[in-house]
N, C-alpha and C positions, 0 to 999 in steps of 0.2 A: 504493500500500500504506500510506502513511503516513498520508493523508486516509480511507481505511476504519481502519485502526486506532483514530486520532483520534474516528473519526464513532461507530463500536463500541463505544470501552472507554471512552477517557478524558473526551469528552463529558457521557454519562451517568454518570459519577464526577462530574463538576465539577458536574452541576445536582442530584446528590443529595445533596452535602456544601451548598450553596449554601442548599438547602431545610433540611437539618439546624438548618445555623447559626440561621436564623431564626425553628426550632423552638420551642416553650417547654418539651420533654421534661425527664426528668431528666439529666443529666450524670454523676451516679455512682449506683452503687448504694445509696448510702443516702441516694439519695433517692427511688427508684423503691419504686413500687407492686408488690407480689409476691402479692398476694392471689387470691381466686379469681376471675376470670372469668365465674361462674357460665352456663357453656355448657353443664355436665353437669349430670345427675341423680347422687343420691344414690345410691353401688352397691348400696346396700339395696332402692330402690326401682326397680334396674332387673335381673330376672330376667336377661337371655341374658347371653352368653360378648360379648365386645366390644375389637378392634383398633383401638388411631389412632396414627400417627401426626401429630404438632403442632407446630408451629414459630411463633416469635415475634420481631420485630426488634429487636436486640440495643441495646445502649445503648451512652455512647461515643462515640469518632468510629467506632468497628467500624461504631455503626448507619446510617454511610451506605453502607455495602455488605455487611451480614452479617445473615442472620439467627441463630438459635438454636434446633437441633432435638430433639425427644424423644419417647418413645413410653410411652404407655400402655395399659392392657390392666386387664381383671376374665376371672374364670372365671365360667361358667356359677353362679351361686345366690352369687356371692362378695359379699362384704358392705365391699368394701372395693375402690377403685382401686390399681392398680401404677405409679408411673412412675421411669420409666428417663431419666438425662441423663446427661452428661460433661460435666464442668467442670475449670477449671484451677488448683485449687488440690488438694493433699493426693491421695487416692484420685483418678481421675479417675471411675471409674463411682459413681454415686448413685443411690441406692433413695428413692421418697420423700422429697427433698430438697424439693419443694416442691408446691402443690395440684395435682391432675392436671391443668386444667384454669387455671393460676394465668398469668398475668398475666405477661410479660417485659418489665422494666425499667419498667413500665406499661403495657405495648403487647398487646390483646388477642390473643389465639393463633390463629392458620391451623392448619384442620384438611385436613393432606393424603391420608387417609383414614382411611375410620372403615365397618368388616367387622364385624355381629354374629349371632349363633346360630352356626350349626353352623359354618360357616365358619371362623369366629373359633374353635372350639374347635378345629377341626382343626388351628388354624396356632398358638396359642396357646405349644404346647409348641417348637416349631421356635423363634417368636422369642426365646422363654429361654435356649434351648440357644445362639443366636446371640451372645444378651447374655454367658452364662457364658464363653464364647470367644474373646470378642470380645477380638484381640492388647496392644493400647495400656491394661491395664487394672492397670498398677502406676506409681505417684508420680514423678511427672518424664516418664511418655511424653507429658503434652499439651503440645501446641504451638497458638496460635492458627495462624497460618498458616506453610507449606499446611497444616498438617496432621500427625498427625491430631489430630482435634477435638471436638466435639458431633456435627458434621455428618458428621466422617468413620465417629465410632459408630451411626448412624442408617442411613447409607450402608451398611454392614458387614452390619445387620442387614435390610435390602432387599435386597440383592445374597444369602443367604443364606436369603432367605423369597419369592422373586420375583411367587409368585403375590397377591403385596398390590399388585400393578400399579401404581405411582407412581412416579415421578422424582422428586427432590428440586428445587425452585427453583434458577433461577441463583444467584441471591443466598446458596447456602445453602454460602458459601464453606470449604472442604474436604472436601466431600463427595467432589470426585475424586483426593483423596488415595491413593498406595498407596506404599510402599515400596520401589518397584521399576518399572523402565515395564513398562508392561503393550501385548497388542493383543488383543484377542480381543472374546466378546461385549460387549455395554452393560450395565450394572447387570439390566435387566430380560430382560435375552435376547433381545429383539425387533431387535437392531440390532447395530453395531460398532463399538469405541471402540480407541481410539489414545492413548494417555498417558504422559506423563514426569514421572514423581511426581506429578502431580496440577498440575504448572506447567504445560504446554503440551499440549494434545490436539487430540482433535475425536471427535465422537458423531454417527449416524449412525442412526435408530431411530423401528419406529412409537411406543415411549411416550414417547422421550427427544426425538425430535424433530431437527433440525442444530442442532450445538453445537459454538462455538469458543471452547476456553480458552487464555487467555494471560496467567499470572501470577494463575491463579486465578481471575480474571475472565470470566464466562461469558454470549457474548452466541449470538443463534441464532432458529429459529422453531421454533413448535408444532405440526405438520400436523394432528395426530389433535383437535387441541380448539384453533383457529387464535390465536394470536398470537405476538407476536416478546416475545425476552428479552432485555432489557439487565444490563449490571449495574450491583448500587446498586437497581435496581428493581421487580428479578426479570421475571414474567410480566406482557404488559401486553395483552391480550382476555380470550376466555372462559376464565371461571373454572376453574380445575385440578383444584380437589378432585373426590373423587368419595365426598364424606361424604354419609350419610345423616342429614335433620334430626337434630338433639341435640334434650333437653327442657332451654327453658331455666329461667330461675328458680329454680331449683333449687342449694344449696349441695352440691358434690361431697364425698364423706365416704373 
C-alpha cells in the first residue's frame, strides 16, 4: 500500500514540482500574462447561444498540482461574453473579472467543453440559476484547499447542469469538495462516488472514469476516452475535451 500510494500521488507530485522549478513561468501574479488568448470570436461576430467551460494552470507552487476553472456562456444574438470564476479574495463569485477566453497566470486555457445553438440555449438559463445558488458565495467562504474553491464552483455548476457531460480534470483540485461526506451518484450521474469532504473518496463512472482521492489528490483511468490520471498532471492520452473548433484570431469582446 505504501509503494502504490508512493507510485500514485507522491511521485507524480515530486516530478511536477521538479519541472515547475525549472520552469521560467511567472511566480506571482504581477507578473503573469492575463490577457486574451485569442481562442474566441468576437460575441458580435458569432450569432448562436454558446456553453464552455475552461480551465487554466494556476501559478505558484498551486501550479504544480492545480488548475483554475471557469465558465462562460453568450445568449443567442448577445453581443457580449459572460464569465463566471471564484476567487479568493473579497466576493468570491466574479462577473467579468477577466477576458472570457484570457490567459491564466500566462498559461493558455483548456477548453472542457464548448455546447452551441439550441442546446446551449436550452441549458443556458439552468447554468445561471446554478451560478445564482451557488452556496460558498459571500466573503470568507473561499478556501484554497479542499475546498471550496474555483473548482468547487464549477463542480456545483456541473453536478447541477449534468447534461454538459464532462468531468472536471484530476488536477482540478476541489472540485470534490462538499461539506458533508456524501455517497450517492458521481457529478455526472453515470456512476458512484464515495467522499469525505472532498479528502478521501473514490468514483466509479462511465464519464468520470476510477478515481482515487486522497488529500485531494486525484489519481485513476479514463475508460470512455482511455488514459490514466495522475496528479500534478491531470489526464495523460486522448484528449478530454469534447469542444467544438473555436475561431481563432479573433479578439473576444
Amino acid at each position: 500500500m505504501v509503494f502504490t500510494l508512493l507510485a500514485l500521488f507522491l511521485l507524480p507530485v515530486a516530478a511536477r514540482a521538479a519541472l515547475f522549478a525549472y520552469d521560467n513561468g511567472p511566480r506571482s501574479w504581477r507578473d503573469a500574462d492575463w490577457s486574451s488568448s485569442r481562442t474566441l470570436p468576437a460575441a458580435a461576430d458569432y450569432t448562436p447561444a454558446r456553453v464552455l467551460v475552461m480551465n487554466g494552470q494556476t501559478g505558484g507552487w498551486k501550479g504544480t498540482v492545480a488548475v483554475h476553472s471557469w465558465i462562460v456562456l453568450k445568449r443567442e444574438g448577445a453581443r457580449s461574453w459572460t464569465r463566471y470564476d471564484v476567487v479568493g479574495w473579497g466576493n468570491p463569485v466574479r462577473t467579468n473579472g477577466w477576458a472570457p477566453d484570457g490567459l491564466w497566470y500566462g498559461n493558455k486555457p483548456t477548453v472542457l467543453v464548448d455546447i452551441s445553438g439550441a442546446q446551449a440555449t436550452a441549458l443556458i438559463p439552468r447554468v445561471e440559476d446554478a451560478v445564482k445558488r451557488y452556496q460558498f458565495a459571500n466573503a470568507g467562504d473561499y478556501r484554497v484547499w479542499p475546498g471550496p474553491n474555483s473548482n468547487t464552483f464549477v463542480a456545483t455548476v456541473l453536478r447541477a447542469v449534468p447534461e454538459l457531460g464532462v468531468t472536471m480534470p484530476p488536477n482540478a483540485i476541489g472540485r470534490d469538495y462538499r461539506p458533508y461526506p456524501y455517497l450517492g451518484l458521481s457529478d455526472s450521474g453515470t456512476g458512484i462516488e464515495a467522499s469525505l469532504w472532498g479528502v478521501l473518496g473514490m468514483k466509479m463512472g462511465w464519464v468520470e472514469g476510477i478515481e482515487v482521492n486522497v488529500l485531494g489528490l486525484v489519481a485513476g483511468v479514463d475508460l470512455r476516452r482511455p488514459a490514466v490520471k495522475l496528479p500534478g498532471f491531470g489526464r495523460i492520452g486522448l484528449e478530454a475535451a469534447v469542444a467544438r473548433a473555436a475561431s481563432p484570431g479573433a479578439t473576444p469582446r
